[in-house]
N, C-alpha and C positions, 0 to 999 in steps of 0.2 A: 300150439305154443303154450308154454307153462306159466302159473301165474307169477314165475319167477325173472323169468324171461323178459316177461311183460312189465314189470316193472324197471328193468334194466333200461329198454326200448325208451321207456315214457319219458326216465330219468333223463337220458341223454336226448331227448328231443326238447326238454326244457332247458338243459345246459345250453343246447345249441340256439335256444328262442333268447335265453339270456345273455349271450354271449353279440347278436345282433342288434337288441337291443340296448345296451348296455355303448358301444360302437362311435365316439365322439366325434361331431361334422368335424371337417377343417375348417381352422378359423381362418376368417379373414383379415382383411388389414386399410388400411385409411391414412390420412394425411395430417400433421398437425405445423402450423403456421403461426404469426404472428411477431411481434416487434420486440427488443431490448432497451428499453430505454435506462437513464441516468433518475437522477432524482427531480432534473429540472425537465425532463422530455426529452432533451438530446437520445438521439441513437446511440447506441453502443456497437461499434464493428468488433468483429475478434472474439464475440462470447462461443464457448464452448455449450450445444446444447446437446446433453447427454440422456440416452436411453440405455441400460445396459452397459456392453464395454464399446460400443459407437457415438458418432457423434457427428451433427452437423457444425458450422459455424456463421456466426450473423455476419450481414453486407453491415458497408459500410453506415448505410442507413438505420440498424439494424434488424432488418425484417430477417428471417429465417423460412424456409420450408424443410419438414422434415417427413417424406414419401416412407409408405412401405411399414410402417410402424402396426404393430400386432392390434386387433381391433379389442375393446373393452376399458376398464380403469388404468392407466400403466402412470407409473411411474417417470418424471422427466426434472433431471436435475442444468439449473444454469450457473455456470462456474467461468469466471474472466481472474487478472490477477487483479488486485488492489480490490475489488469489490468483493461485498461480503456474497455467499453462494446462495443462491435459493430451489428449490423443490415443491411441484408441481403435481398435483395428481389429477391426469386428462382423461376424458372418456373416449378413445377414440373409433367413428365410427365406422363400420364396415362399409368399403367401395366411398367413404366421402371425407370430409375436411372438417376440419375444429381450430378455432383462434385460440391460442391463449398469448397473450399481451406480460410482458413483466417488467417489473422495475428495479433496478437494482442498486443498490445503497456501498458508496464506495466507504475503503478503512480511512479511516482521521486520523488515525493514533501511529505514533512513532516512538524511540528512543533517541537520546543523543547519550555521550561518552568524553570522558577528558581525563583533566590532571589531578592527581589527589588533592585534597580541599580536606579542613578539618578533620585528618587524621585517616581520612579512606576517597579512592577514588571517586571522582564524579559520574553518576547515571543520571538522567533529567528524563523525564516520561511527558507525552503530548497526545492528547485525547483529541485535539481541537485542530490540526493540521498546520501544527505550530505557534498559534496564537500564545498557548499558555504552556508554560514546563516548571513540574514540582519534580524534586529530590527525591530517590528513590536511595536504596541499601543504607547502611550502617559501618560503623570499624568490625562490629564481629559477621558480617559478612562479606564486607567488601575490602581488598587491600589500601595500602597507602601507595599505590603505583600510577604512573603515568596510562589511562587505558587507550587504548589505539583505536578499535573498530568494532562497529556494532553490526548486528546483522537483525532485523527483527523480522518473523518469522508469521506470525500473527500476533492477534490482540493478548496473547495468554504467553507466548511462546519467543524469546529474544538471547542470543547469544553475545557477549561482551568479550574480548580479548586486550591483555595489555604486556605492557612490561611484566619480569620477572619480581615474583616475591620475595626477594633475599632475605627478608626475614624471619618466612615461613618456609624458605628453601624451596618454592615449588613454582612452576608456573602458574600463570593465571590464565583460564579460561571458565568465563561464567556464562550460568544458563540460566534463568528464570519459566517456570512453569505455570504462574498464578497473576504474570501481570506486571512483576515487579515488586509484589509484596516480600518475596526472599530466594536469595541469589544463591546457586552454589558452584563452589569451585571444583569441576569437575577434572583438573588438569593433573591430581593426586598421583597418577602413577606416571605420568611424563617425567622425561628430561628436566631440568628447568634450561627455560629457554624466553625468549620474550617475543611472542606472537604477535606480529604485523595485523592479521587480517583473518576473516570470518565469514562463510557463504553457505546459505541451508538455502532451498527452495522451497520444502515441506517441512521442516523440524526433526526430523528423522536421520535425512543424511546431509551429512557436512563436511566442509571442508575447511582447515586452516592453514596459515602460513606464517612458518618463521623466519625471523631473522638469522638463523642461520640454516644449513642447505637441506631442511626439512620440509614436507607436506604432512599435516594429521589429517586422518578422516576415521570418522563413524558412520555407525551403519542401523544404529539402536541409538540414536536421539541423544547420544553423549554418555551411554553407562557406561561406556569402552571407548577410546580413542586408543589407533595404530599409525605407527608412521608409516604412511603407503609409497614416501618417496625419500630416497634420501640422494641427492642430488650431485655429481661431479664436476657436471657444468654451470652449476650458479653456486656461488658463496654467499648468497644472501635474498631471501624473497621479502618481496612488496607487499603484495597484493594477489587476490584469488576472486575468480570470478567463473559464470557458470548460469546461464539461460533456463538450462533444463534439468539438471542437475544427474545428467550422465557426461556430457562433454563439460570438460574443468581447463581451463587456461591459469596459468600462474605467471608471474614476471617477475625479475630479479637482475641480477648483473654479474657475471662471471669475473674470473681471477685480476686481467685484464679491465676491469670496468665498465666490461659492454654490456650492453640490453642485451638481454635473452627473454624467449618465451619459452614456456613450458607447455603441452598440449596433448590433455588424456581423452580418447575418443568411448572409453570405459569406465567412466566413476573415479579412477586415479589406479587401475592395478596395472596398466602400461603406459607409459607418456615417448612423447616426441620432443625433442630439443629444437627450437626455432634461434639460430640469432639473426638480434634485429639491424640489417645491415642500413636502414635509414637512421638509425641513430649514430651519434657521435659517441666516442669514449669518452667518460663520466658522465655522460647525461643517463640519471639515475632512472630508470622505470618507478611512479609510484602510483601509480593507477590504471586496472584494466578491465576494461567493460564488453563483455558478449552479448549482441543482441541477438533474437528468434534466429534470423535468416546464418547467421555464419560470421556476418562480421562482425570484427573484432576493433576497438579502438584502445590506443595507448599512448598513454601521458606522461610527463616526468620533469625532471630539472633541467634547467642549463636551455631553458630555450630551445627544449626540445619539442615543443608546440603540441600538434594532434596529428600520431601516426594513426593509418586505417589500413587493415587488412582484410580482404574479401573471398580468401583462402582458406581461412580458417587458422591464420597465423604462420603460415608456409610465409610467406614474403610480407611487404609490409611499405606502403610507400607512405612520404610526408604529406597530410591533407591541408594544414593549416598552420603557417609561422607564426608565433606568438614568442613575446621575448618573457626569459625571466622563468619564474618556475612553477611548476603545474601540479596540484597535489589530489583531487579526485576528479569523477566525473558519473553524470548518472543518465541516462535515457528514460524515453516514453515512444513505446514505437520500435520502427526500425531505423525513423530517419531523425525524430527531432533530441539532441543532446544537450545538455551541459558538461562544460569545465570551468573549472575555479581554479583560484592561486593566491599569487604575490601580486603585492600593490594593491590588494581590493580588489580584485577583478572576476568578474565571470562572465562568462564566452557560451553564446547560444548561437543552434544550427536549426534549423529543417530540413536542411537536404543534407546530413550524412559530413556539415563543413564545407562542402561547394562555397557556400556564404557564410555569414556570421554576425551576429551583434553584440557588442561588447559592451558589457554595463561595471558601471562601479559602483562596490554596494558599500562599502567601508570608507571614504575620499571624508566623511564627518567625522563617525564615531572612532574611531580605529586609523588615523592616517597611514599608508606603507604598510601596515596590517595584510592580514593571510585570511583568503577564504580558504577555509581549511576542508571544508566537506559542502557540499548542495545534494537534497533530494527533492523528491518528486513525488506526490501522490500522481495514479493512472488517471486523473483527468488532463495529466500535462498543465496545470493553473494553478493549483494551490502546492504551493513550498516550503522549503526553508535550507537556510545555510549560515554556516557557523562561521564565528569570525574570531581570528585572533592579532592580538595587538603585536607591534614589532620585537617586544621585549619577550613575548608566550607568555607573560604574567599572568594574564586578564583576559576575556573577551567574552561576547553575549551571541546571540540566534537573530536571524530574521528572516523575517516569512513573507512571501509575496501570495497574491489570490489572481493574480491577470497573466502567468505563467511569466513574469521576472520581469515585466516593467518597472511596476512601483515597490518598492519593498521596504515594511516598516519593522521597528524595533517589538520583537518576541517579549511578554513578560514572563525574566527569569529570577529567579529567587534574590540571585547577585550575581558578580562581575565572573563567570567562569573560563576556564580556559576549553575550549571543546576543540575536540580535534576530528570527533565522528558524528556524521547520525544519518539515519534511515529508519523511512517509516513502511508501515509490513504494506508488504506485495510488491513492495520496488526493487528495484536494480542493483542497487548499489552494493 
């Protein structure tokens, strides 16, 4: 053999020595476990515990197991709505089990929304789960319009819609990126039109509703609004709402004066016309809430009480007679709700409206006065809801912490009219 040969040979028997040892075992894999609590210890059910694009979810208690996870350092994110996210980095070990324990810190902070005051619309900001609200915007950013509905999205991140600007000719639709420190109106290349209502899940995509037979949606966190519905069967939308923020419910009232619902199984690029044959002609739809599972609930005037649909908006039967007129409503859950209205009043379930209790939060401050909006931090306990006086002149916030028993007077700067608010991760 030549010494040529022979070095070919040697070559590829060390290729072949490096190539086995070089050779990495299969990894294994192991368990990781542990609890979700609150801030006071409560369990937390429902948190999402994510590795990768999977995910377990916590009992009711909130313990978790999570089998089958890759052995070594990994990465383990926990994500609920209302509470802030946290991230985890666990050792997990081959063929065995690892605690890790977490606590999670829910959002405090909110937006409310109203009538113009001093020259530009009213925005009130709450760090504190409505105890305190300071003044947010200016006249050169905010209009002098009546605002309708707020959507807040996170602690950075809140959408405002209102009336039209007839003096700047444009609609109004505003977004805040910094907290509230400056608004912009991003509704430049619209119609002018005067936006009912506002729904984002993430900040990214959203939905709005006008008052007349329009749906907007963006797709890019508001650079771009498209009108993805323009509507034959409704002359006029209420309200938008949206769980997930792929399935979109709308409601409004067609030529005739009836309830209709509107129902897009795809973000809004194909919808379904539902009319609500539980309602009466002119009981106006002005509020509609989609929770997790499918059902739908809807509110409105004329002593149209609390319809519920468990179809997904196909049919719709009466759950609860209330007289008088009904103007939002906000959940926690699947089962426990509120609604608000006329006369002071607001109306709480646990079981989905089976039952109910009826409190009056206005009978002092505001007599015959309008709850005009209720939300909900995710503990279901700490609140708040807006109240207006008979005349819409005037009115202030109040906040409860024992989920709507006791409910005391918000400190607000002065007497505002508010018609909206929600605090980020909620429903509303």
């Amino acid at each position: 053999m030549t010494m040529r040969r022979l070095r070919i040979v040697a070559a590829a028997a060390v290729l072949a020595l490096t190539a086995v040892s070089c050779h990495l075992p299969e990894s294994g894999s192991g368990t990781l476990q542990g609890r979700v609590t609150d801030a006071s210890g409560l369990g937390l059910a429902s948190v999402a515990v994510i590795y990768g694009d999977s995910a377990v979810y916590t009992a009711e208690t909130g313990a978790y197991i999570y089998d089958g996870l890759p052995d070594g350092l990994q990465g383990v994110r926990f994500t609920m709505d209302g509470y802030y996210g946290v991230m985890r980095q666990v050792n997990i070990p081959d063929g065995g089990s690892v605690t890790c324990d977490v606590s999670m810190d829910i959002f405090t902070s909110g937006w409310a929304v109203g009538a113009g005051d001093s020259g530009y619309g009213t925005i009130l900001r709450t760090l504190d789960a409505g105890r305190t609200w300071v003044r947010q915007g200016s006249t050169e950013m905010v209009p002098a319009v009546n605002l309708k509905d707020v959507c807040a999205v996170n602690d950075s991140v809140c959408w405002v819609t209102g009336d039209a600007d007839t003096l700047r000719n444009t609609s109004v639709l505003l977004r805040t990126d910094d907290g509230g420190a400056t608004w912009i109106n991003q509704a430049g290349s619209l119609p002018m039109m005067n936006i009912r209502a506002v729904m984002s899940r993430d900040g990214v995509n959203a939905w709005a509703a006008a008052d007349s037979c329009m749906i907007l949606r963006t797709t890019d966190a508001g650079d771009s609004w498209e009108i993805c519905r323009t509507s034959s069967d409704v002359v006029r939308y209420t309200a938008v709402t949206t769980p997930d923020g792929v399935n979109i419910w709308c409601c409004g009232t067609d030529e005739a004066g009836g309830a209709v619902v509107e129902y897009s199984p795809d973000g809004g690029t194909t919808w379904n016309v539902y009319p609500v044959s539980a309602a009466y002609s002119g009981q106006v739809p002005e509020d509609i809430l989609a929770v997790d599972s499918g059902t739908v609930y809807l509110t409105g005037s004329s002593s149209m009480g609390v319809l519920r649909s468990v179809d997904w908006g196909r049919t719709w039967t009466a759950v609860t007679p209330i007289p008088g007129d009904l103007s939002a409503m906000d959940a926690c859950g699947e089962e426990t709700v509120w609604a608000c209205g006329g006369r002071g009043m607001l109306y709480r379930t646990g079981d989905g409206f089976y039952t109910r209790r009826d409190v009056t939060l206005a009978a002092d401050s505001y007599p015959g006065g309008t709850v005009t909006s209720v939300a909900f931090l995710r503990d279901a306990k700490r609140g708040a809801a807006s109240v207006k006086s008979v005349s819409g002149a005037t009115g202030t916030i109040l906040y409860t912490t024992d989920g709507g028993e006791i409910w005391n007077s918000s400190s607000v700067p002065f007497s505002f009219s508010i018609e909206s608010l929600d605090f980020v991760g909620g429903n509303n």
